[in-house]
C-alpha positions in Angstrom: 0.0 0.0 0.0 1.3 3.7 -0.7 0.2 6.5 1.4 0.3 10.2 0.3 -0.2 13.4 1.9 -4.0 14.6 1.2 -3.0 18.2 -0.5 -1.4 20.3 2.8 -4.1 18.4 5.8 -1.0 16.3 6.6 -2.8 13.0 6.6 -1.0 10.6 4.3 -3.3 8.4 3.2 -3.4 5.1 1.2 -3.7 5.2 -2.0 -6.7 3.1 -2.0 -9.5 3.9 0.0 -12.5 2.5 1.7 -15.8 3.8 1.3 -18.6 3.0 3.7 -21.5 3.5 1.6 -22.0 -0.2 0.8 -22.9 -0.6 4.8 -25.7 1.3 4.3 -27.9 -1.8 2.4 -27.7 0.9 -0.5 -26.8 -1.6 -3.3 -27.7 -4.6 -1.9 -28.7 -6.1 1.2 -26.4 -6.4 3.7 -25.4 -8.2 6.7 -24.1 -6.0 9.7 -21.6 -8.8 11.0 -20.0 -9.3 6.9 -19.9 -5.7 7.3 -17.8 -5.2 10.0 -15.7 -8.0 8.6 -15.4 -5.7 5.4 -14.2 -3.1 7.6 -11.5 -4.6 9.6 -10.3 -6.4 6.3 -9.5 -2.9 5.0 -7.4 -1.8 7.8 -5.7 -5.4 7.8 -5.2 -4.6 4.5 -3.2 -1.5 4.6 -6.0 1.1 4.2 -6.0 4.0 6.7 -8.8 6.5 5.0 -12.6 5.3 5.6 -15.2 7.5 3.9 -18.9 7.6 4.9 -22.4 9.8 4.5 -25.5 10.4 7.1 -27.0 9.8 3.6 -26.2 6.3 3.0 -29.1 4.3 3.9 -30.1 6.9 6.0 -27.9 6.6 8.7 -27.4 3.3 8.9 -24.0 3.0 7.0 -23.0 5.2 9.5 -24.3 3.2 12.7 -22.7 0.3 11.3 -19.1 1.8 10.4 -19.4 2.8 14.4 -19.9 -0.7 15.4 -16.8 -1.8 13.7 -14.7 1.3 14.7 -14.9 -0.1 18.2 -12.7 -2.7 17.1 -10.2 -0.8 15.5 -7.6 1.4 17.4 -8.2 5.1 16.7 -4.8 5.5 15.3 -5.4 3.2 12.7 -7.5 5.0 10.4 -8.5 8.8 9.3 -12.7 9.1 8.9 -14.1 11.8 6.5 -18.1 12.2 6.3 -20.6 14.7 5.0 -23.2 17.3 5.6 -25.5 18.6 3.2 -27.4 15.7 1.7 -29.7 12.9 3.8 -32.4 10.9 2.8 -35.2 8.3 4.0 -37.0 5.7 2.1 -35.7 6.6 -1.4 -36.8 10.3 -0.8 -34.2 13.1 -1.3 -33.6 15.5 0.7 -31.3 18.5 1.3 -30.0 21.2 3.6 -26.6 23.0 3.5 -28.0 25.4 6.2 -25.5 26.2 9.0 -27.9 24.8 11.5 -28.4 21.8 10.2 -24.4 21.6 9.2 -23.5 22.1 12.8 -26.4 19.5 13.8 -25.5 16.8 11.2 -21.7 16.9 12.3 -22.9 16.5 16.4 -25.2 13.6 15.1 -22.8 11.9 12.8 -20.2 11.6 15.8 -22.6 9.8 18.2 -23.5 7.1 15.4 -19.6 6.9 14.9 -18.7 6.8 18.4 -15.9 9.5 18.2 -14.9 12.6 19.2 -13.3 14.1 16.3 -13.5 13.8 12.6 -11.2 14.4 10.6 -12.3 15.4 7.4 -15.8 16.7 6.9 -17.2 17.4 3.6 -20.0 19.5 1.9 -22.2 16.3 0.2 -22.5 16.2 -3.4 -22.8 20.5 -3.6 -24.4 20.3 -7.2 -28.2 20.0 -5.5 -27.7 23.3 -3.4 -26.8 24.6 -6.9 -30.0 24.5 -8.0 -31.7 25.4 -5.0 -32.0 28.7 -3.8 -28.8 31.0 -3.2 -27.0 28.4 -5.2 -23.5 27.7 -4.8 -23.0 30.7 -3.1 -24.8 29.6 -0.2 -22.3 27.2 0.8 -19.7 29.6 0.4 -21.2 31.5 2.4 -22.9 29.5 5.1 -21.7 25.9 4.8 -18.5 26.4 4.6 -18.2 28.6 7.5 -19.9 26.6 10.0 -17.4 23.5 9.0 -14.4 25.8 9.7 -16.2 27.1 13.2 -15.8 23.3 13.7 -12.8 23.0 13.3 -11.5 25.9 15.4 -13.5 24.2 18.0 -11.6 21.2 17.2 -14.2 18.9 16.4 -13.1 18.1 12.5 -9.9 18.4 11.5 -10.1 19.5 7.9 -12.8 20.6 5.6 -13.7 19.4 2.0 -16.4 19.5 -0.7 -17.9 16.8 -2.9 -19.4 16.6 -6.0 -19.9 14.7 -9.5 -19.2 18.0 -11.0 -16.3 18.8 -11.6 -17.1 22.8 -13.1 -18.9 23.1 -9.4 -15.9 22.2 -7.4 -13.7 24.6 -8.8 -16.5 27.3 -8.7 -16.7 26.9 -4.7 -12.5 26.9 -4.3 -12.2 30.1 -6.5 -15.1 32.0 -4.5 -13.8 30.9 -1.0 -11.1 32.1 1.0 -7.8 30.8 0.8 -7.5 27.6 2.6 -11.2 27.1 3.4 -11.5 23.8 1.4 -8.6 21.3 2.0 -9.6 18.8 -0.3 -12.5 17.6 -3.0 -14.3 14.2 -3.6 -15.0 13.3 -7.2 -16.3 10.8 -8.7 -16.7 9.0 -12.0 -14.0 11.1 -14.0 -11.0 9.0 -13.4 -11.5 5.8 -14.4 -11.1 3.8 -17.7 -14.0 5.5 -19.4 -13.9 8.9 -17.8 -10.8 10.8 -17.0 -12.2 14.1 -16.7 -10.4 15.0 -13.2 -7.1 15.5 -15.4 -8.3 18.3 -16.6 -8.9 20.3 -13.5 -5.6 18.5 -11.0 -3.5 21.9 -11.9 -6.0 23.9 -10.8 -6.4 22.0 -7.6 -3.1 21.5 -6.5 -2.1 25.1 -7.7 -4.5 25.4 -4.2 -2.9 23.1 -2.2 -6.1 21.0 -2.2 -6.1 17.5 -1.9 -8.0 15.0 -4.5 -9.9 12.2 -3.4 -11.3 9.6 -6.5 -14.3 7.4 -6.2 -16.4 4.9 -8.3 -13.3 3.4 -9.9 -15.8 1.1 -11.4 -18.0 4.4 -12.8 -21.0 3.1 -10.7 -20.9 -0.5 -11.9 -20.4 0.5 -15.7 -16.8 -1.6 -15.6 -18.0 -4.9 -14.3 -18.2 -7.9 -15.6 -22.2 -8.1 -14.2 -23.2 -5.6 -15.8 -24.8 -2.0 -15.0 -27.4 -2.1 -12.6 -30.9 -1.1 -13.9 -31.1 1.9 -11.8 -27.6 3.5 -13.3 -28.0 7.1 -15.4 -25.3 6.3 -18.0 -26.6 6.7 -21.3 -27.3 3.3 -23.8 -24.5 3.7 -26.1 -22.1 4.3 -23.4 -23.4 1.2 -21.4 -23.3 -1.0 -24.6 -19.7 0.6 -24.5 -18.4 -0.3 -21.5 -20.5 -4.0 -22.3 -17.9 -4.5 -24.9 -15.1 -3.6 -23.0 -15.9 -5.7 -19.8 -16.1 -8.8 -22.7 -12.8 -7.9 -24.3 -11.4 -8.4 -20.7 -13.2 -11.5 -20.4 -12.1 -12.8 -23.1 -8.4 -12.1 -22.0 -9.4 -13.7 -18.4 -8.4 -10.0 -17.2 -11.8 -9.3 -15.5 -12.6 -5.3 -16.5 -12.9 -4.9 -12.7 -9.0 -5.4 -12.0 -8.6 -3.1 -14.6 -10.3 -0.5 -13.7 -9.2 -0.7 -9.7 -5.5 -0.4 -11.6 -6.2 2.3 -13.6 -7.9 4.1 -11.0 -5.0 4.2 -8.2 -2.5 5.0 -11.1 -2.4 8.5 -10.7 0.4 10.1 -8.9 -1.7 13.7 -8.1 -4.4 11.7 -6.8 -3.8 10.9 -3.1 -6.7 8.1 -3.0 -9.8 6.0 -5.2 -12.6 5.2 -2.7 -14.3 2.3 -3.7 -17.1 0.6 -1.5 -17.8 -3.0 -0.8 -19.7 -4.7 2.7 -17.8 -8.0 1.5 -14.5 -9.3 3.1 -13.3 -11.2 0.3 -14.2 -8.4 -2.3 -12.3 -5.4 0.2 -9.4 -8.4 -0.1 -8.9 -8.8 -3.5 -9.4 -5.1 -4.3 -6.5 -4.6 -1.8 -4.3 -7.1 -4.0 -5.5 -5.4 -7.3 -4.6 -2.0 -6.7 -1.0 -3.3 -5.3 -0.2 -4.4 -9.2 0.6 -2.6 -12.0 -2.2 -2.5 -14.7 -1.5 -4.2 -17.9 -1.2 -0.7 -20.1 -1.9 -2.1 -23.4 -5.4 -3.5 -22.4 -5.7 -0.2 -20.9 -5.5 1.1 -24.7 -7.3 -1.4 -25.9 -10.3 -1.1 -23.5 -10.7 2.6 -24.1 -10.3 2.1 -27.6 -13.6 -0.2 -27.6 -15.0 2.8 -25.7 -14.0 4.9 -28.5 -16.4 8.1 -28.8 -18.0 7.2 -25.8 -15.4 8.0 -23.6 -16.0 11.2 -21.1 -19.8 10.7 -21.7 -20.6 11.7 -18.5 -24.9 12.2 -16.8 -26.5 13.9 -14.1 -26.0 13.1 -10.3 -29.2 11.6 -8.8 
């Protein structure tokens, strides 16, 4: 496992990451003791970053990542989560209000069973774009009440998430120096998507650290298929369909690819995937440990051809 520094938060962190989402029964159903397994086979493995959301199966990803924290010395990990978005029985909702901010962060802690965070993000900012006060409201009020935080010394670094790229950037260049520490993105740096390139001057031009997710672009690179409920478009499913055959056919499954490609990066301090199996959190581990075989690289993104960057809206 390599570790680097997250931009200048001084937490080095392992180049792959795990993501706590899966705990939350939000892919699949889940069982809480396989869960905890999951978590504890990440550490074994090396990985010292653990991300997580109030969102994610409405609290209960969260509930569970406490129960296996208990396990774990504090030492051996760094825990980011989020404030902004939540949700309860497949309905939506959102509040990047200070109040709630300061609230959410109290709350998240006691499911957690910790005293201190240490990275909090802004959750998936693009919805309070399009509510009112836009973007600017979490400059303006979001932001603020995470750094009032962290005087305090509750979190020990702030961040912002997204899917969109354009939105990320908007925030940094509107806030003050040093408010934002690091971003989140998902989805655009991976084998069909490596959007992020684009905008990794920019962000370390800042100082701010860049966290990957969804090396697997939301289950578009796996050898199952694309679940029913995923926005991609048809051609760029039918796409990625080829691609994962192609890998298949070179007994290369498209998912050891992608976990490769993914961590490849040297400006990118860590890929979050998510998993609530052991023996998946395992052999993820002992993928992105390898080197990626380069010229299947090529060749899959070749079979994605034009389809490649095709992006969709967050959900």
């Amino acid at each position: 496992m390599r570790y680097k520094e997250l931009g200048k938060t001084g937490m080095k962190i392992s180049h792959l990451c795990f993501g706590a989402s899966s705990l939350g029964s939000v892919f699949r159903s889940t069982k809480e003791a396989e869960s905890i397994e999951a978590v504890e086979a990440a550490i074994e493995g090396g990985i010292n970053f653990i991300d997580v959301s109030p969102y994610y199966g409405h609290y209960k990803a969260e509930t569970v990542l406490g129960k296996a924290l208990k396990r774990i010395p504090r030492e051996k990990y760094y825990l980011s989560t989020k404030v902004g978005r939540y949700g309860k029985d497949g309905v939506n909702t959102w509040d990047y209000s200070a109040k709630r901010a300061t609230e959410s962060v109290q709350e998240s802690m006691e499911r957690l069973g910790i005293d201190h965070i240490d990275l909090i993000n802004v959750h998936d900012i693009e919805f309070q774009a399009n509510m009112d006060g836009g973007l600017q409201k979490v400059v303006d009020e979001t932001l603020p009440a995470l750094v009032e935080l962290k005087k305090k010394g509750l979190v020990g670094h702030v961040g912002i998430t997204d899917l969109q790229l354009e939105n990320l950037k908007w925030v940094v260049e509107h806030s003050e120096e040093g408010t934002v520490e690091s971003i989140l993105n998902f989805c655009h740096y991976c084998l069909n998507d490596d959007k992020l390139t684009d905008f990794i001057d920019f962000f370390k031009s800042r100082g701010i650290g860049i966290i990957n997710a969804s090396p697997l672009s939301m289950g578009l690179l796996s050898q199952r298929g694309v679940p029913d409920w995923h926005p991609a478009p048809k051609p760029l499913v039918e796409a990625c369909a080829k691609a994962a055959q192609r890998c298949a056919e070179k007994n290369y499954p498209i998912e050891r690819l992608a976990i490769q490609y993914a961590v490849s990066n040297p400006h990118i301090a860590g890929t979050l995937f998510s998993s609530a199996n052991p023996d998946n959190v395992k052999r993820n581990i002992q993928w992105a440990n390898e080197e990626p075989d380069w010229e299947l690289v090529k060749e899959v993104q070749d079979i994605i051809g034009d389809q490649k960057r095709v992006s969709w809206a967050n959900s």
